[in-house]
NUMI-573055 format. One record per residue (C-alpha): x, y, z; residue in one letter. Coordinates in pm, whole numbers, plus 50000, padded with zeros to 5 digits. Layout:
[atom [X Y Z] 'A']
...
***
This chain:
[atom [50000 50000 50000] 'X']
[atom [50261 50246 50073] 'X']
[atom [50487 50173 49747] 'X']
[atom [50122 50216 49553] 'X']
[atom [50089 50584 49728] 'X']
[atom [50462 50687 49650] 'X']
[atom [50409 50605 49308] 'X']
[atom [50052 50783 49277] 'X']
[atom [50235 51112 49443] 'X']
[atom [50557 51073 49208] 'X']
[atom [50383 50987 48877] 'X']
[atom [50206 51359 48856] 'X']
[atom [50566 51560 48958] 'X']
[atom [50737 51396 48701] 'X']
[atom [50470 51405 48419] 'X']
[atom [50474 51771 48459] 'X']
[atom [50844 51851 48363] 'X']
[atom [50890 51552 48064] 'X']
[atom [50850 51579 47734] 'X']
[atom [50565 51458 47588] 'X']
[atom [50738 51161 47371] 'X']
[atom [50904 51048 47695] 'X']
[atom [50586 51066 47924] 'X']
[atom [50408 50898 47614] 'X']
[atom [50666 50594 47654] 'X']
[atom [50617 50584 47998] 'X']
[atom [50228 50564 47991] 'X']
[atom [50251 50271 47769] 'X']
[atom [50522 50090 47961] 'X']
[atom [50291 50130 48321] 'X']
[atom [49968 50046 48086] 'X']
[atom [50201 49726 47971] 'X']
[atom [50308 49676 48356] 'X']
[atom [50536 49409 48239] 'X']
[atom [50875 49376 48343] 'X']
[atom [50982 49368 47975] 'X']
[atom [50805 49694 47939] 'X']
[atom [50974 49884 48191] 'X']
[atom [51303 49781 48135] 'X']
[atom [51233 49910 47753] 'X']
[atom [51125 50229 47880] 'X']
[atom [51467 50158 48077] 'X']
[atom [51674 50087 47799] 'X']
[atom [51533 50428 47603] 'X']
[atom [51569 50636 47927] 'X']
[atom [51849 50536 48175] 'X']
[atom [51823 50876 48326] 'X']
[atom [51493 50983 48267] 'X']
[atom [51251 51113 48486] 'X']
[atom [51046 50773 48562] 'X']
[atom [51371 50560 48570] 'X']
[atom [51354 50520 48959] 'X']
[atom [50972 50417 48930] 'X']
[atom [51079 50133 48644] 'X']
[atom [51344 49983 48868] 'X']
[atom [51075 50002 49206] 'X']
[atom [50834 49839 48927] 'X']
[atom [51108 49552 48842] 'X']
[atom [51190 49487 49182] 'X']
[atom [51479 49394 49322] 'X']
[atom [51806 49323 49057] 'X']
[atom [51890 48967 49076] 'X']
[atom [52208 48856 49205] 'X']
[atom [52451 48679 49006] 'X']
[atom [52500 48300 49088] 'X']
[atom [52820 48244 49194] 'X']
[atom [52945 47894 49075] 'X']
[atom [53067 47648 49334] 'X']
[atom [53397 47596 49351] 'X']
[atom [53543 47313 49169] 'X']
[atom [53642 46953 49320] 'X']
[atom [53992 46897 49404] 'X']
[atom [54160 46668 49159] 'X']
[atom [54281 46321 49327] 'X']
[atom [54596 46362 49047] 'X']
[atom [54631 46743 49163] 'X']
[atom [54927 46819 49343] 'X']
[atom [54933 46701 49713] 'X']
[atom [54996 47027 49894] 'X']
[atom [54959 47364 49699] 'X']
[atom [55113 47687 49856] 'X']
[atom [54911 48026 50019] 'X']
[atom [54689 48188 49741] 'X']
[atom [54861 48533 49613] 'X']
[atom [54631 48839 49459] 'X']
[atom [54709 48891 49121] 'X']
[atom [54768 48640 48828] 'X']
[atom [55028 48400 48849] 'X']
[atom [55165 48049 48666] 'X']
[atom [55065 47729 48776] 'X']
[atom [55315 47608 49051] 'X']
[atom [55606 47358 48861] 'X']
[atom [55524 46972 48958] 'X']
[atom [55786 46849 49194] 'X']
[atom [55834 46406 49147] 'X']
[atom [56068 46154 49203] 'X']
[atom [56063 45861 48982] 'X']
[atom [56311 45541 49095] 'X']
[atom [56451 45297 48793] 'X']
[atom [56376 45022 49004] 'X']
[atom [56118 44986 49266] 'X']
[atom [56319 44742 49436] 'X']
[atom [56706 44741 49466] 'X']
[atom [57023 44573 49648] 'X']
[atom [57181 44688 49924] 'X']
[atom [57505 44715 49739] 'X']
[atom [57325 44872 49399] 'X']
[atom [57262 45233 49408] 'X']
[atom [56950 45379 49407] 'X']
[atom [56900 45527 49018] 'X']
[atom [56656 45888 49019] 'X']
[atom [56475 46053 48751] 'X']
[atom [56360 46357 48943] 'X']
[atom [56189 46747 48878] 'X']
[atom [56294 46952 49186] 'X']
[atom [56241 47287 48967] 'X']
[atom [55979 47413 49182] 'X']
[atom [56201 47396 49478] 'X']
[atom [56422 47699 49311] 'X']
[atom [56362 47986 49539] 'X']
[atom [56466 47752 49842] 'X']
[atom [56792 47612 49887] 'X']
[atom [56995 47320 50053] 'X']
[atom [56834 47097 49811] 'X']
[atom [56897 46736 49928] 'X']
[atom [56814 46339 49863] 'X']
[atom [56815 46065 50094] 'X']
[atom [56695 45717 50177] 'X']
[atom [56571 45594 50466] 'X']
[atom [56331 45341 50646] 'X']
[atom [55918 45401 50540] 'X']
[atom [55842 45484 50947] 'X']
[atom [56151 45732 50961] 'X']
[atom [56052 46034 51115] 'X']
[atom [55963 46348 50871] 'X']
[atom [56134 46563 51075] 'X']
[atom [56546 46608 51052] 'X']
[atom [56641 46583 51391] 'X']
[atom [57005 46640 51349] 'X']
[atom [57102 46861 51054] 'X']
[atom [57471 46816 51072] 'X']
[atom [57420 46412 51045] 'X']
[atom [57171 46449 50793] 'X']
[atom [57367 46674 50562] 'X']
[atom [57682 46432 50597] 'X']
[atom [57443 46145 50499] 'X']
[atom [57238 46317 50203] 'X']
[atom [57305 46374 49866] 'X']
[atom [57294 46740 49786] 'X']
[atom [57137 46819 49429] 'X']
[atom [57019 47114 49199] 'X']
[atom [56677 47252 49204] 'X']
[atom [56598 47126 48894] 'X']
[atom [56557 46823 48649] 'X']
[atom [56761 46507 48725] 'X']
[atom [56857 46153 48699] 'X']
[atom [57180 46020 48928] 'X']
[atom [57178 45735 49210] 'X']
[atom [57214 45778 49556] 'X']
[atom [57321 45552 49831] 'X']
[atom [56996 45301 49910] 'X']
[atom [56891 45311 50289] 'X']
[atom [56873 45029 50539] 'X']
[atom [56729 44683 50420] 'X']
[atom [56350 44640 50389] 'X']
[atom [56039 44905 50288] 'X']
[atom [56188 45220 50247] 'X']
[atom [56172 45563 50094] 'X']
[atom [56337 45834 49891] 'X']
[atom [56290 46155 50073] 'X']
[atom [56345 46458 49888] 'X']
[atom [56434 46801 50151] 'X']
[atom [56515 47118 50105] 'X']
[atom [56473 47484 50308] 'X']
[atom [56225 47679 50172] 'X']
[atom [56302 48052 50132] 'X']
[atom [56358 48290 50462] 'X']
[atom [56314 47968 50641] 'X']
[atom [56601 47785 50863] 'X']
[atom [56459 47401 50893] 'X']
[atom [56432 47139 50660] 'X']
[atom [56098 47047 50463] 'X']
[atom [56003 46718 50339] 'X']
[atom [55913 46779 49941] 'X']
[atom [55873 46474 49796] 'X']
[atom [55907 46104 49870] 'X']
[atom [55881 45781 49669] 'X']
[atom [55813 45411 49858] 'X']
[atom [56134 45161 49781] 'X']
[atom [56231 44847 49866] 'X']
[atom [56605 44723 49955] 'X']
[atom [56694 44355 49972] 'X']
[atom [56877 44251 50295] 'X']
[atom [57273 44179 50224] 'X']
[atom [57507 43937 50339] 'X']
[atom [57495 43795 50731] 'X']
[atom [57736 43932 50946] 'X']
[atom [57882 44204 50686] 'X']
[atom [57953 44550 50677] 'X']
[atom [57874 44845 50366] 'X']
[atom [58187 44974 50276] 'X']
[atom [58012 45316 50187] 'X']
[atom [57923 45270 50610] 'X']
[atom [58296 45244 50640] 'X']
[atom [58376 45566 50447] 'X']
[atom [58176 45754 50680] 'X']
[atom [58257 45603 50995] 'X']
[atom [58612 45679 50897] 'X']
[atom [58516 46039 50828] 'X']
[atom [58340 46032 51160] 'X']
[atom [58590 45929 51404] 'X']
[atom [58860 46062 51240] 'X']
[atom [59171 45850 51162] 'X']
[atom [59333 45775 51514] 'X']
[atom [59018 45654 51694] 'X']
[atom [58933 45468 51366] 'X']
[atom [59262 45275 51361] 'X']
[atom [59257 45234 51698] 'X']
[atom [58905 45067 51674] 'X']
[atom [58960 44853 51389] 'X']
[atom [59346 44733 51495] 'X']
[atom [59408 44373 51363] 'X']
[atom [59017 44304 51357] 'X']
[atom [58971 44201 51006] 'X']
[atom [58580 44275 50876] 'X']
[atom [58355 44104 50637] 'X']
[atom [58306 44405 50369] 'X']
[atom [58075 44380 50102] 'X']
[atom [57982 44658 49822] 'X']
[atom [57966 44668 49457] 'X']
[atom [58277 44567 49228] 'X']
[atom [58407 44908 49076] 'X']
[atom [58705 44868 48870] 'X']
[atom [59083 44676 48921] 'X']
[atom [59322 44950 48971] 'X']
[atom [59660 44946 48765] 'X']
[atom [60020 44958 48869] 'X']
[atom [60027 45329 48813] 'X']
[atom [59761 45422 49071] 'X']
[atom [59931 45173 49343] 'X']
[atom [60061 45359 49675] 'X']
[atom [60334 45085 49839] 'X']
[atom [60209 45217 50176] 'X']
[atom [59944 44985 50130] 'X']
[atom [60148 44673 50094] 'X']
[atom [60249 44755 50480] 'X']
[atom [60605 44856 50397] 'X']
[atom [60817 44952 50102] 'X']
[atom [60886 44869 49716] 'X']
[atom [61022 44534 49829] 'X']
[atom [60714 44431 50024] 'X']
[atom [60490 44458 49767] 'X']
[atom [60398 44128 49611] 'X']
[atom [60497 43962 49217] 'X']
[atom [60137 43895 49161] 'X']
[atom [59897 44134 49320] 'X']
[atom [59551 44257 49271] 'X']
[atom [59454 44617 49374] 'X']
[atom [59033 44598 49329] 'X']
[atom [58809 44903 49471] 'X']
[atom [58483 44866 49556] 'X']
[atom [58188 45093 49656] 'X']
[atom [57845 45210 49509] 'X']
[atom [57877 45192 49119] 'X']
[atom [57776 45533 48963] 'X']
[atom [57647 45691 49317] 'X']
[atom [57731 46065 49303] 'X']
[atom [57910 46221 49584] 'X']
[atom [57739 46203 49938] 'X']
[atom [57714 46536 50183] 'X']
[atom [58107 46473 50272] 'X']
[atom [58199 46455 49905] 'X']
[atom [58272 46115 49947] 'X']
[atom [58158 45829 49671] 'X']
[atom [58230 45539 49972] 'X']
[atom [58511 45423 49767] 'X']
[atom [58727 45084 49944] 'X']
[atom [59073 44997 49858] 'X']
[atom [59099 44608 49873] 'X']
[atom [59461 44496 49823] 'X']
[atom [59471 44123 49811] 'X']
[atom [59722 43873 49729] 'X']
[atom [59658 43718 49355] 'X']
[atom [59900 43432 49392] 'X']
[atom [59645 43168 49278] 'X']
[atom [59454 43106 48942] 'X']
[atom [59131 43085 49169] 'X']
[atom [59174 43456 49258] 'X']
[atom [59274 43540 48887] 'X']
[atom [58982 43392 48710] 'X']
[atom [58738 43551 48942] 'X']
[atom [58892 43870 48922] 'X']
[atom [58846 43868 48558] 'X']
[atom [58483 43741 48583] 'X']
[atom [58416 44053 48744] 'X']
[atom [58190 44347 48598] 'X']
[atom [58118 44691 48767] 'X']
[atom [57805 44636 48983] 'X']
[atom [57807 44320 49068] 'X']
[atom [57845 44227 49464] 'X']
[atom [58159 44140 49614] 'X']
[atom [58211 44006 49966] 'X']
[atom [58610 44078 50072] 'X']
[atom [58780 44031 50432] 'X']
[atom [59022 44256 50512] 'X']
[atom [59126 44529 50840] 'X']
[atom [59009 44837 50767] 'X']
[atom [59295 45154 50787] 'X']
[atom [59314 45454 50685] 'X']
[atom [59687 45452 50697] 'X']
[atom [59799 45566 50336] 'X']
[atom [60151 45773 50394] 'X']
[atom [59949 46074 50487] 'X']
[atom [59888 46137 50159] 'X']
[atom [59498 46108 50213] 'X']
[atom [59419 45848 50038] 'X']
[atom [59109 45636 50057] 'X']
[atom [59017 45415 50287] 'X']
[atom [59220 45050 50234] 'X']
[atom [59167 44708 50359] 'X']
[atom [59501 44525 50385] 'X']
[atom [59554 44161 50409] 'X']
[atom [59193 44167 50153] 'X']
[atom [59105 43863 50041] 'X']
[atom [58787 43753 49839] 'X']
[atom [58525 43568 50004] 'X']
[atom [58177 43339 49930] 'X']
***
């Protein structure tokens, strides 16, 4: 009732001042009274004189729908960063991708990986370790002596493999004005138990590089380990250091076999180190011969020997003397 009377009292003021082909347009339109009609009479006179008594007669403009957002993608990524005004690209995909799901423990672990996205952190890093491992790097000094430190960007090189059983790759890095490490990426792997009773020679390396090389002598003195790793190369004459026949050019032995042995194609761990052995062994016999030359790179080796890092002090790798071949 009162929207009738405020129409009846603003019709007249308004008729008076228009002109008549206007007012004419409007009469028709509020004979019409059809939405269609007024917003003609709307379309011919934005500002006209009766354009506040077409809206009133429309009603109320409708608002715009606004479409539900869309569903999540299962394939999306996993985690997606804090929303930023303006446009901006896509965030770059960040994977790992293992040769093999499933691996020895003396075969490296080979990567295709896309750490691109990673670029405006830093301290970039790979690393293997058990599937229950914590996320979090408790010790940053151990872990970054452990890892394998990489380029933010596309990849493929083989790391160390982690302790036997279900394991993963764990990609880390520290994401920009940021001081911790932050899980990226990971990728489920399995590695195949090794020998009874033996020892990695890449665990070697670092406990050498750990201890340091009194308390590692001291520790290993005329103990002689069961070593096993993957067959690298046979060393010629050239690259022989005499030091590691235990005495001088007269010591060394008329047949003898200088074989190192490690992680075949691994790239260089946190300490720079590819967890290279020295195994200098006696090659008296045509058993030791013919199983020397049998030998390709990669395949497992299983060697007794006490471990040194006695070299001249010319530092030198880390040697097993009195090596001999085992299994």
């Amino acid at each position: 009732m009162r929207r009738a009377l405020l129409l009846a009292a603003l019709v007249p003021l308004a008729a008076q001042a228009q002109p008549a082909e206007e007012l004419a347009f409007w009469e028709s339109a509020r004979g019409m009274d059809s939405p269609a009609a007024y917003q003609a009479y709307l379309n011919a006179y934005p500002a006209g004189a009766f354009a506040p008594l077409a809206r009133l007669r429309l009603g109320p403009a409708p608002v715009p729908a606004v479409p539900a957002p869309a569903a999540a993608s299962l394939a999306g990524p996993a985690v997606s960063g804090p929303a930023t005004p303006g446009p901006q690209a896509p965030a770059a995909a960040v994977w790992l991708r293992p040769a093999k799901a499933t691996v020895r423990l003396t075969d490296g672990i080979a990567l295709d990986l896309d750490a691109t996205g990673l670029r405006a952190g830093s301290n970039h890093r790979l690393i293997a370790v058990a599937a229950d491992a914590p996320e979090a790097v408790a010790d940053a000094q151990a872990f970054a002596a452990g890892s394998t430190p990489i380029e933010a960007k596309r990849l493929r090189l083989t790391i160390p493999p982690g302790p036997p059983g279900q394991g993963e790759v764990r990609l880390y890095y520290v994401p920009r004005f940021e001081g911790a490490f932050t899980l990226a990426a990971r990728v489920p792997i399995t590695v195949l138990p090794g020998a009874p009773g033996a020892v990695l020679a890449r665990d070697l390396v670092r406990e050498a590089a750990s201890f340091g090389p009194l308390r590692f002598e001291a520790l290993h003195r005329d103990r002689p380990l069961l070593v096993q790793a993957g067959f690298l190369r046979i060393r010629p004459r050239t690259e022989w250091n005499v030091r590691w026949f235990g005495g001088g050019l007269q010591e060394v032995p008329l047949r003898a076999a200088v074989i190192s042995i490690g992680l075949p194609g691994a790239a260089p761990d946190g300490t720079g180190s590819r967890g290279e052995v020295v195994c200098v062994l006696a090659a008296d016999d045509p058993a030791t011969l013919n199983r020397l030359a049998a030998l390709n790179t990669g395949d497992p080796v299983l060697v007794r020997g006490v471990p040194t890092t006695w070299d001249g002090g010319e530092g030198g790798p880390l040697v097993l003397s009195g090596c001999g071949l085992e299994g």
